[in-house]
ZAMARGU-4260 file (C-alpha; in steps of 0.2 Angstrom, whole numbers, plus 5000, padded with zeros to 4 digits):
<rodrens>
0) 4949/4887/5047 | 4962/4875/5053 | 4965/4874/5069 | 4984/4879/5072 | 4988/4876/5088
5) 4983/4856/5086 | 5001/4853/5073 | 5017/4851/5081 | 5022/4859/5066 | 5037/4873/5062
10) 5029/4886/5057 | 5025/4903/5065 | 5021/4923/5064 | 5037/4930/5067 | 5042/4943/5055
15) 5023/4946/5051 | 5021/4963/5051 | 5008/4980/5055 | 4995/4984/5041 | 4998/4997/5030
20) 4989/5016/5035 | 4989/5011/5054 | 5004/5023/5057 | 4995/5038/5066 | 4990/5024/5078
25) 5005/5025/5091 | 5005/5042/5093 | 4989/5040/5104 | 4996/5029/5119 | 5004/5044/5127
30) 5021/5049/5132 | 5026/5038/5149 | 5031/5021/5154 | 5018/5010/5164 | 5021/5020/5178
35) 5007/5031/5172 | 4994/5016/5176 | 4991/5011/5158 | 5003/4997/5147 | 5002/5002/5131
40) 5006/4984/5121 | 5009/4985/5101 | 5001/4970/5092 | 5011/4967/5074 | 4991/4961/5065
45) 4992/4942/5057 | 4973/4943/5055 | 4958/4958/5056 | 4957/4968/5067 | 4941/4959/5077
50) 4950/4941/5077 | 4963/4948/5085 | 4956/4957/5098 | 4950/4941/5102 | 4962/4932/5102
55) 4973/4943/5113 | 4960/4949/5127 | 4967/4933/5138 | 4982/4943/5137 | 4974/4962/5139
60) 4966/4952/5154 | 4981/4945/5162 | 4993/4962/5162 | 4978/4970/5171 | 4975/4960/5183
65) 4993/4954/5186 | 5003/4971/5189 | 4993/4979/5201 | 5001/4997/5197 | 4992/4993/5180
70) 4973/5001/5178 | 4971/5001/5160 | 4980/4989/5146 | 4978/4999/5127 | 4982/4987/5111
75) 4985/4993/5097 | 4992/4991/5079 | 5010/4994/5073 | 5013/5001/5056 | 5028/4992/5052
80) 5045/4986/5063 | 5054/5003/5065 | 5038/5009/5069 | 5038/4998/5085 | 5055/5003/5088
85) 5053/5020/5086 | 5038/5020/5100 | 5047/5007/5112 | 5061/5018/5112 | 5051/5034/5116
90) 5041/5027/5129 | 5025/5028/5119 | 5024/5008/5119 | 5029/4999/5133 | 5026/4983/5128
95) 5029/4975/5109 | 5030/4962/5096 | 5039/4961/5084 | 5051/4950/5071 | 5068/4943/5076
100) 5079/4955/5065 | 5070/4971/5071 | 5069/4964/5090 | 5090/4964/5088 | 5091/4977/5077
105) 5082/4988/5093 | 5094/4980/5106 | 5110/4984/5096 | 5102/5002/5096 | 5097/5004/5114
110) 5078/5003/5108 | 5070/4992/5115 | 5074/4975/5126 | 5071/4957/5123 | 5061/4948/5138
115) 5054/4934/5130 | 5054/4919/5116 | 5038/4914/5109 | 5034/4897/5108 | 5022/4887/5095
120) 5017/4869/5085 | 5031/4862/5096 | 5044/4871/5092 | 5056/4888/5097 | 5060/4888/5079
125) 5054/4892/5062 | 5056/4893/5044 | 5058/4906/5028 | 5057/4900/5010 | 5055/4906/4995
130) 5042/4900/4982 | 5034/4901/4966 | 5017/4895/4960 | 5018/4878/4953 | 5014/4881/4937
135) 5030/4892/4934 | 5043/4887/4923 | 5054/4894/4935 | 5065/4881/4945 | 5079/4887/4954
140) 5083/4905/4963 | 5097/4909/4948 | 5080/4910/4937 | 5073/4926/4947 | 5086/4938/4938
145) 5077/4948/4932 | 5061/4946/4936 | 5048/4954/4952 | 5050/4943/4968 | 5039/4949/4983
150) 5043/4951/5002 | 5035/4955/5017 | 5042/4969/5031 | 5058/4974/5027 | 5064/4970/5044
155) 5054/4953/5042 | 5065/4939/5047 | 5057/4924/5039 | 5050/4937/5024 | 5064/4948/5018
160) 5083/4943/5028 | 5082/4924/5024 | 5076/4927/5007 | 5088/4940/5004 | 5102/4929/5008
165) 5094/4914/4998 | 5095/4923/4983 | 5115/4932/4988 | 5119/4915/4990 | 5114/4908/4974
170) 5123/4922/4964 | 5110/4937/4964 | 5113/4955/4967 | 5100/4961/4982 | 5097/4975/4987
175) 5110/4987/4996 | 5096/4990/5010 | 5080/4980/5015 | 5066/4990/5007 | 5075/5001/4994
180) 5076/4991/4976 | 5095/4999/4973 | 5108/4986/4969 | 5096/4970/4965 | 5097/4963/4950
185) 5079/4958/4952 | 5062/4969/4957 | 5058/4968/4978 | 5043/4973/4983 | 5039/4973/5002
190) 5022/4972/5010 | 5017/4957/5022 | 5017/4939/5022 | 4999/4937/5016 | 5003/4952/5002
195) 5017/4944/4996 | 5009/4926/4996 | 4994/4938/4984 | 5005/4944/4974 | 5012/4928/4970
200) 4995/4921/4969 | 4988/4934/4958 | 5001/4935/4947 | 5010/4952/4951 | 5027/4944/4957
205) 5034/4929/4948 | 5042/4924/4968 | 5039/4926/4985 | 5051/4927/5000 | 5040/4921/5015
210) 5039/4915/5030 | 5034/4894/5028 | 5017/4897/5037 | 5009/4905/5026 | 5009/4896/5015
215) 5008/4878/5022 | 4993/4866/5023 | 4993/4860/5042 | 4982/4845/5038 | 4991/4838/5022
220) 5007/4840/5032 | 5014/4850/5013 | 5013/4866/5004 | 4998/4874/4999 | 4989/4868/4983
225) 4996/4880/4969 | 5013/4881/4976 | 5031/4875/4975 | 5046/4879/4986 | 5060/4885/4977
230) 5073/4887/4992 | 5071/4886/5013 | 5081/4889/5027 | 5076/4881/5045 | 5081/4886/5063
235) 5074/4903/5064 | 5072/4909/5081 | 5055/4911/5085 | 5046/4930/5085 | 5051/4938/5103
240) 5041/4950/5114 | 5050/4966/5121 | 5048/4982/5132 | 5052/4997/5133 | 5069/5003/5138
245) 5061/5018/5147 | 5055/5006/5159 | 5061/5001/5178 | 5071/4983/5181 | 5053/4980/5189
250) 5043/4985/5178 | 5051/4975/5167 | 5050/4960/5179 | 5033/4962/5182 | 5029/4960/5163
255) 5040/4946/5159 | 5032/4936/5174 | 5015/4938/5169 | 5019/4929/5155 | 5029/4916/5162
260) 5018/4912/5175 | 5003/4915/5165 | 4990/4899/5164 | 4989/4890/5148 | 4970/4899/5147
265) 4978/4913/5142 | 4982/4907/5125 | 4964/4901/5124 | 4956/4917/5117 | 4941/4929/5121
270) 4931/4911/5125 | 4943/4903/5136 | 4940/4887/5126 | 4955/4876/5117 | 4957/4872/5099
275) 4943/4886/5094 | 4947/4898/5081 | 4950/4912/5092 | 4967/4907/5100 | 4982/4913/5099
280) 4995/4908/5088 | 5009/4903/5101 | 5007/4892/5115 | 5019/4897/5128 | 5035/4908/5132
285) 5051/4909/5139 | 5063/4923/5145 | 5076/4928/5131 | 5088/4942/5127 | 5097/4948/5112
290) 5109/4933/5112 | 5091/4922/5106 | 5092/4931/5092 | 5112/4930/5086 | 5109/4917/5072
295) 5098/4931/5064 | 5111/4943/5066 | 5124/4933/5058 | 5115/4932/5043 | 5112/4951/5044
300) 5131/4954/5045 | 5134/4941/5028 | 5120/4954/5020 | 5130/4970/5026 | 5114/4974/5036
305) 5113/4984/5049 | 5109/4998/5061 | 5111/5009/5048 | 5094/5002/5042 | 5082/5013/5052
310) 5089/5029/5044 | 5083/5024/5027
</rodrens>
């Protein structure tokens, strides 16, 4: 496995999303803020389930012993970004990851609230491209009329907006709402980063709209063997964290400084050791809000997107 945190590389898991048939899961937590002695903190799963308990126990260990009205940290998976919402919004999830476009989306909606901005492989930014395997005879975006071009979460950032707009930009009809076919000239299918990349792989979709890091080759400093970038866009505000609007200005507080005065060990993993495969994909954090994410926004608005989209 390459080790990830070792390239000062754009590249990130922002937009990646929950895995399918984990929607029961959020019900569990129960129905209060923190204030009931447990933070409940939604993981959105880049990798099986045991590798990222792993990876994230630095953290689970740092909330407990940080907050001292905290006894009990519970992680758990998201389903998909409106789930996330839905449960930060009722006080079901207290803490959350989530893409860009979603984490603004929420604000906009009274939902949830931004605290932090990730940071990874030297950057607070990312990218979303869209490519096809090299073999294809395909060669520019005007090309995919027509044909099937798989996405990740609808609300993805990287893995469904950027795409989107690539292909409104160079002529295409998209969809009228992320996740709903109706209105593309060509066939979207949405699933997750990795799906996407699959289906591209395996021959089920002729394109993929994705963020750049799954499909880059840290150590060749270049694209995967196999593929060939077809469109990309740059300056993508990095993947946020955010609470729950249920909770205190303190509670809040005491959150956001457990991660901003955290030590770097807690990005190390369930070993405690650097550069081993169990550390966490980002290397640091700093506060944010909503106006972070405005760049995503913007490219919302051009799309017609907005908070219309949970009710779909």
């Amino acid at each position: 496995m390459v080790n990830r945190r070792t390239f000062i590389k754009s590249a990130s898991t922002a937009g990646l999303v929950g895995l399918s048939g984990m929607a029961g899961c959020i019900g569990t937590f129960g129905k209060q803020a923190y204030k009931d002695g447990k933070i409940k903190f939604l993981m959105s799963p880049t990798e099986p389930q045991e590798q990222m308990m792993a990876q994230y126990t630095p953290i689970k260990k740092r909330l407990n012993n940080y907050i001292d009205a905290v006894n009990t940290v519970n992680m758990k998976y998201a389903s998909d970004y409106s789930a996330t919402l839905t449960a930060l919004d009722s006080g079901t999830a207290d803490v959350a990851e989530s893409g860009p476009f979603a984490a603004a989306l929420g604000v906009k909606n009274d939902r949830a609230d931004i605290i932090l901005q990730r940071h990874a492989y030297g950057t607070w930014t990312y990218y979303s491209v869209i490519i096809t395997r090299e073999d294809s005879d395909i060669s520019s975006l005007k090309e995919l009329k027509g044909k099937t071009v798989a996405f990740a979460d609808p609300l993805s950032a990287s893995g469904s907006l950027y795409p989107l707009h690539m292909l409104k930009q160079a002529g295409l009809s998209i969809p009228e709402s992320p996740g709903d076919p109706k209105g593309a000239d060509f066939t979207p299918k949405w699933s997750t980063h990795d799906k996407a990349y699959n289906a591209l792989k395996s021959g089920q979709a002729d394109a993929a709209g994705v963020g750049r890091f799954i499909v880059w080759d840290y150590d060749a400093d270049d694209y995967v063997k196999g593929v060939k970038e077809l469109d990309i866009r740059s300056e993508i505000p990095r993947a946020p964290i955010m609470v729950s609007p249920k909770l205190s200005d303190d509670e809040k507080e005491k959150i956001t400084k457990a991660f901003t005065k955290a030590p770097d060990e807690m990005y190390y993993g369930a070993d405690g050791k650097q550069d081993t495969d169990d550390d966490i994909w980002f290397d640091g954090v700093k506060k944010a809000d909503a106006s972070t994410y405005q760049p995503v926004v913007e490219v919302a608005n051009k799309l017609g997107y907005g908070e219309d989209i949970f009710k779909n």
